[in-house]
C-alpha positions in Angstrom: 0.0 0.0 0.0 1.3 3.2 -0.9 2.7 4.9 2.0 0.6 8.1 1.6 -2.3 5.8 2.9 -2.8 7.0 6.2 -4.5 5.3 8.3 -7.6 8.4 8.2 -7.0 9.2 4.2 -10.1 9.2 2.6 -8.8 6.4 0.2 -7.8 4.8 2.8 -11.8 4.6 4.4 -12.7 3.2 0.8 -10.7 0.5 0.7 -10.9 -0.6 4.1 -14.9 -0.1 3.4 -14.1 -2.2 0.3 -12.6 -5.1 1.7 -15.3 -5.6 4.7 -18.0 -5.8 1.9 -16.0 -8.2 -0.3 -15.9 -10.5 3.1 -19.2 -10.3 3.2 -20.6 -10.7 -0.1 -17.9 -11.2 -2.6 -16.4 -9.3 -5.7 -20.1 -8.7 -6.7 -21.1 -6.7 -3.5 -18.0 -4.6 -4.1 -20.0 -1.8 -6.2 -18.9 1.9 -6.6 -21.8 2.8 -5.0 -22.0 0.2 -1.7 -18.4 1.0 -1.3 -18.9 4.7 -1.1 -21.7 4.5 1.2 -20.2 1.9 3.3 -17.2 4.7 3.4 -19.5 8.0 4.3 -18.4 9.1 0.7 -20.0 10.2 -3.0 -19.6 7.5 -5.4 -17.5 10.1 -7.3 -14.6 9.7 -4.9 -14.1 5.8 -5.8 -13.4 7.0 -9.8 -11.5 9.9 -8.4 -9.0 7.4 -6.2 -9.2 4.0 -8.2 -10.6 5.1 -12.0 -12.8 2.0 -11.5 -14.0 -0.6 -9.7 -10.8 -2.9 -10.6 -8.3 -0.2 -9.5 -10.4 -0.6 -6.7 -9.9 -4.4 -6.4 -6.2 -4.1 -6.7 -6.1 -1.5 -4.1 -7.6 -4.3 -2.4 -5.2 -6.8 -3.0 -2.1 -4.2 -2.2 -3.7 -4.1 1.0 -4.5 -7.4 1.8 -0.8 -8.3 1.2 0.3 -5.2 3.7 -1.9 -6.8 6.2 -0.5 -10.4 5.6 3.4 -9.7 5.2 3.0 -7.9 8.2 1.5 -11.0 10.2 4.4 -13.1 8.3 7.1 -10.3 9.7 6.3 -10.6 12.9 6.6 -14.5 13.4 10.1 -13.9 12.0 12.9 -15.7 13.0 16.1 -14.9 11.6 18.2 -16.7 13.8 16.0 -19.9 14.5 16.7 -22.4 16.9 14.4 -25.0 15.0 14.3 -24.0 11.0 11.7 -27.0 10.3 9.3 -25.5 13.3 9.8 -22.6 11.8 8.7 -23.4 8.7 5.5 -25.4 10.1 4.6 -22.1 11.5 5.0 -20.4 8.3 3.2 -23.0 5.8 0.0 -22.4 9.0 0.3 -18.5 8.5 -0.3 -18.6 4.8 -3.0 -21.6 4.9 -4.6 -20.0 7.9 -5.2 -16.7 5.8 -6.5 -18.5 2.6 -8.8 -20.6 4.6 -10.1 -17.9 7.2 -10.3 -14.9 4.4 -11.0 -17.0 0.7 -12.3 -13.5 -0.5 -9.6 -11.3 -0.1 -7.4 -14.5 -1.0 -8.7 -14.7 -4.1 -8.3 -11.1 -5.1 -4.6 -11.3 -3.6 -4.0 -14.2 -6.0 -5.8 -12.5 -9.4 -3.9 -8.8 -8.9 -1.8 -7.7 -11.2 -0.9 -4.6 -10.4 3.1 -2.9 -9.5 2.1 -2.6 -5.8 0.6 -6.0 -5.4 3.5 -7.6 -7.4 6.3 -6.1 -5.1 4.5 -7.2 -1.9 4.3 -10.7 -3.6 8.0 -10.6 -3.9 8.7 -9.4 -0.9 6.4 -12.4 0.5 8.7 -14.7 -1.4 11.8 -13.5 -0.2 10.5 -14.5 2.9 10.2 -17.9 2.1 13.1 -17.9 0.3 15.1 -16.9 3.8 13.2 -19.9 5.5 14.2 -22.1 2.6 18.0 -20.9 2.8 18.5 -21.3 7.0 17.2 -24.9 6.3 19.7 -25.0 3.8 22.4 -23.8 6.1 21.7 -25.6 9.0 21.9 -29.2 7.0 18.6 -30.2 7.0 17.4 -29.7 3.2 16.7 -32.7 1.3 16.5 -31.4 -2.1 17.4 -28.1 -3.8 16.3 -24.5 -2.7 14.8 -24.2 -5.6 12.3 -27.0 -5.4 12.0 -26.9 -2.1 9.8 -23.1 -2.3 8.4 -24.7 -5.4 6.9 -27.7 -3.0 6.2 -25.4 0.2 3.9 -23.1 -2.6 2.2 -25.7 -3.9 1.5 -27.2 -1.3 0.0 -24.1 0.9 -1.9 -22.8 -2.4 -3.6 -26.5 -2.8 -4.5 -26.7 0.4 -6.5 -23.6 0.2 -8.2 -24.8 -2.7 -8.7 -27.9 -1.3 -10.4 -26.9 1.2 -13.5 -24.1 0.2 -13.7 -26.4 -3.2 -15.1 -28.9 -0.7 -18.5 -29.1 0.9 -18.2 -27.5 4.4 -19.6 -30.5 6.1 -17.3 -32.9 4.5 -13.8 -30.6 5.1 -11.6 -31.7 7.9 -8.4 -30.0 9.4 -7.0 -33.0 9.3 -6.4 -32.9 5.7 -4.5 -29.7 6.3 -2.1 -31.6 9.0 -1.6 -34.0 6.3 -0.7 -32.0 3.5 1.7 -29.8 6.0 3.8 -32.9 6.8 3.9 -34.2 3.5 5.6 -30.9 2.5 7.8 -31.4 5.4 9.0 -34.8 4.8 9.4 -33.5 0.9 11.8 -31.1 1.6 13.7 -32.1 5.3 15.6 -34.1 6.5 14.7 -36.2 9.5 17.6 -34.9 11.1 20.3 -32.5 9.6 23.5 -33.7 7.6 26.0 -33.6 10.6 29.2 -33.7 8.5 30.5 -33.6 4.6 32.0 -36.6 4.7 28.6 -38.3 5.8 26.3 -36.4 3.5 28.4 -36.0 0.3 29.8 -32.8 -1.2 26.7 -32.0 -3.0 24.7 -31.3 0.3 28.3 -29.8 1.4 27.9 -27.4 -1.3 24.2 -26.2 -1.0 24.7 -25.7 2.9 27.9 -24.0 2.1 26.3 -21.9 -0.5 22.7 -21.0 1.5 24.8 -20.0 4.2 27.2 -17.2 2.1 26.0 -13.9 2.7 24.8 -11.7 -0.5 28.5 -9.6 0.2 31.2 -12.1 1.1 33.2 -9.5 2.1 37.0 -10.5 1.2 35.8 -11.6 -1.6 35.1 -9.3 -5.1 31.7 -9.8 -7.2 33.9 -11.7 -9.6 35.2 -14.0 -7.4 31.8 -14.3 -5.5 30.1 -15.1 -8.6 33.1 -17.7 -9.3 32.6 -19.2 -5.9 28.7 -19.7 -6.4 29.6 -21.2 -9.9 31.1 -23.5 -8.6 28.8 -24.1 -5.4 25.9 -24.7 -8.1 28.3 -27.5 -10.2 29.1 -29.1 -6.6 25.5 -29.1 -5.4 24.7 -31.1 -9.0 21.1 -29.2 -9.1 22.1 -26.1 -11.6 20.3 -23.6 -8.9 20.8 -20.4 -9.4 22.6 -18.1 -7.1 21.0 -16.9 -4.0 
């Protein structure tokens, strides 16, 4: 959300108007005019902010991702004592959202707009970090790649899953299922304790998830040599992280 958006702007009562009637009643109760009532406002305001009602939607969606990267910043752990708990709690966070708020989920998952696509990266990243202290700490089974790859797919079909099934018939079970079969996809059982017992390709991708982006000592062309040759080592061509 653009950072002009005070929490009082007038654009930002629409859109916080906006999203409680899209909880309610879905995309089709989001009207120009519902909205600007719901937001003490003349339907002219809404064209003046958004142009239309799907500038409206992404402004929406730019929200809805403030609100959920800041739920997924503050359960961050950059130093964690357990990665794979950490990523349990993660892989909950995002299914939690999607199940609890399918709406705003869905118009999340269908923006396209510049605002909504940096806070989807920046959700990424995130992930990314999780993925790379597992990495680090020895207990990735397969490459980083893959392994965000697995943990998406996993979260997003879970959340579909889930409200394309008749309430009555929907257990959280299922979703306790699906979380430990990402687990076991991408973990270890227990971390790699040593090179010599795990092979120089798991060597290479701890050594490699655990290089800072500036090595320091070491120039860019020398860093990029080093991950060159990290990426041969580690046998899965990932790219440099």
């Amino acid at each position: 959300m653009p950072s002009h958006d005070t929490a009082d702007s007038p654009r930002r009562r629409i859109v916080e108007a906006a999203v409680e009637l899209l909880e309610k009643g879905g995309p089709d109760a989001v009207s120009t005019r519902a909205v600007a009532a719901a937001a003490g406002m003349q339907p002219p305001a809404i064209y003046r902010h958004f142009g239309d009602k799907e500038g409206l939607l992404e402004a929406v969606a730019e929200h809805g991702y403030e609100q959920f990267l800041q739920s997924k910043r503050a359960q961050l752990d950059p130093s964690p004592e357990d990665p794979v708990e950490e990523l349990r709690r993660g892989w909950d966070l995002v299914v939690e959202f999607g199940v609890s708020r399918p709406e705003l989920y869905a118009v999340m998952n269908r923006a396209t707009g510049r605002e909504a696509d940096v806070a989807h990266r920046a959700g990424l990243e995130i992930l990314h970090g999780r993925v790379r202290r597992l990495a680090a700490a020895g207990w990735l089974r397969v490459d980083e790649e893959l392994a965000a790859q697995i943990i998406q797919a996993t979260g997003q079909g879970a959340v579909i899953t889930w409200h394309s099934t008749p309430a009555e018939r929907r257990s959280p079970a299922l979703l306790t299922v699906l979380r430990e079969s990402m687990i076991a996809a991408v973990a270890r059982a227990e971390p790699m304790v040593s090179a010599a017992e795990s092979g120089p390709a798991a060597a290479a991708r701890a050594l490699r998830a655990a290089l800072p982006d500036d090595a320091g000592v070491l120039s860019d062309a020398e860093q990029r040599l080093l991950r060159e040759w990290l990426n041969r080592l580690a046998g899965d061509g990932g790219s440099p992280t």
